[in-house]
N, C-alpha and C positions, 0 to 999 in steps of 0.2 A: 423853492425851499420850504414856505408853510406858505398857511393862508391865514389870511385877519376875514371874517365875513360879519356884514355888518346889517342885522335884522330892523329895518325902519319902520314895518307896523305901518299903521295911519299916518303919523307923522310925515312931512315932506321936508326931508334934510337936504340942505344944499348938497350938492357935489364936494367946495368945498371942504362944509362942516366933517362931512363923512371923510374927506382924508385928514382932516387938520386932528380928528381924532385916531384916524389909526397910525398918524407920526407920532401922538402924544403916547399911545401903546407902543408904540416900537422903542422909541424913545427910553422908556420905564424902564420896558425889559432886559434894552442891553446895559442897563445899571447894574443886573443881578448879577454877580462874576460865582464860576462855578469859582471853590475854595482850592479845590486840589491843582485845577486848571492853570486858574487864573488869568480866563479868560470866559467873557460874558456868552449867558445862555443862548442866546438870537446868532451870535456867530458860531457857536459850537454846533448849533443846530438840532437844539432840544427844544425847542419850540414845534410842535408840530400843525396848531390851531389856535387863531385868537375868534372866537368868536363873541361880540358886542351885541347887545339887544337897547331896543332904543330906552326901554324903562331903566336901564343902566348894569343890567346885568351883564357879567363878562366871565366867559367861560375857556380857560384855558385848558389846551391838548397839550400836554408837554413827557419826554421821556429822561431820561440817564445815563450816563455812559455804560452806566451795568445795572443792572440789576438788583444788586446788594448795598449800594452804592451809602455809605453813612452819615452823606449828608442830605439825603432826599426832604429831609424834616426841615432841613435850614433854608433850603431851595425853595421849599414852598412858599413859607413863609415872607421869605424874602420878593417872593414873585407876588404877592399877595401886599406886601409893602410899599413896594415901588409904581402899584395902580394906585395908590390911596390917595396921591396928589393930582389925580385924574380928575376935575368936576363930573365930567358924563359918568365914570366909574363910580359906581354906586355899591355893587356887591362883586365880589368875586370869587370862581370856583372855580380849584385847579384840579386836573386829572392826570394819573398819569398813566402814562399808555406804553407797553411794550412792543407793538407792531405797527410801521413795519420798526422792526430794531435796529438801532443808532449805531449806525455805524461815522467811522472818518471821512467818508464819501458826501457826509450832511455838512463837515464843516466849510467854514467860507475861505475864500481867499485869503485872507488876513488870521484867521484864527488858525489856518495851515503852518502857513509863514512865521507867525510867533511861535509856532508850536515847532518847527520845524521836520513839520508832515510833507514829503513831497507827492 
């Protein structure tokens, strides 16, 4: 569905540190609820890339349901909020990316079923 990648540099992170952080990202993210949806961006399947650098940079690949979509500004923002209780998260930049484009095929099981997507 996406990928979290996680750049350790010199550093030698445990195994666990490395996933205990990419729970605490996934975590965050599905706090952000798209507003029209009302259902979180990670199960919509607008996340397309979390990538962490061990200096605390975090770079998000994320899309839209459309294109024009008028709460792109809120979404960021809110994607950008919800790291900020992250200690390793330090800085974060979001992108957003239209390919491949988002389609109903991204979303999860659950995000189907509330939505009532068969």
């Amino acid at each position: 569905m996406w990928v979290i990648k996680v750049d350790i540099g010199e550093h030698k992170w445990t195994e666990s540190e490395i996933e205990r952080t990419k729970e605490k990202i996934l975590v965050a993210l599905e706090t952000v609820i798209d507003p029209e949806l009302g259902i979180d961006i990670v199960n919509l399947g607008l996340i397309y890339e979390v990538e962490f650098k061990e200096d605390g940079q975090t770079n998000i690949k994320m899309t839209l349901t459309t294109m024009g979509c008028p709460m792109a500004d809120l979404l960021i923002d809110q994607v950008k909020e919800s790291l900020d209780e992250i200690e390793e998260v330090k800085e974060v930049e979001v992108q957003l990316v239209w390919y491949p484009a988002w389609t109903t095929e991204r979303m999860s099981r659950y995000a189907r079923i509330a939505l009532g997507i068969r």
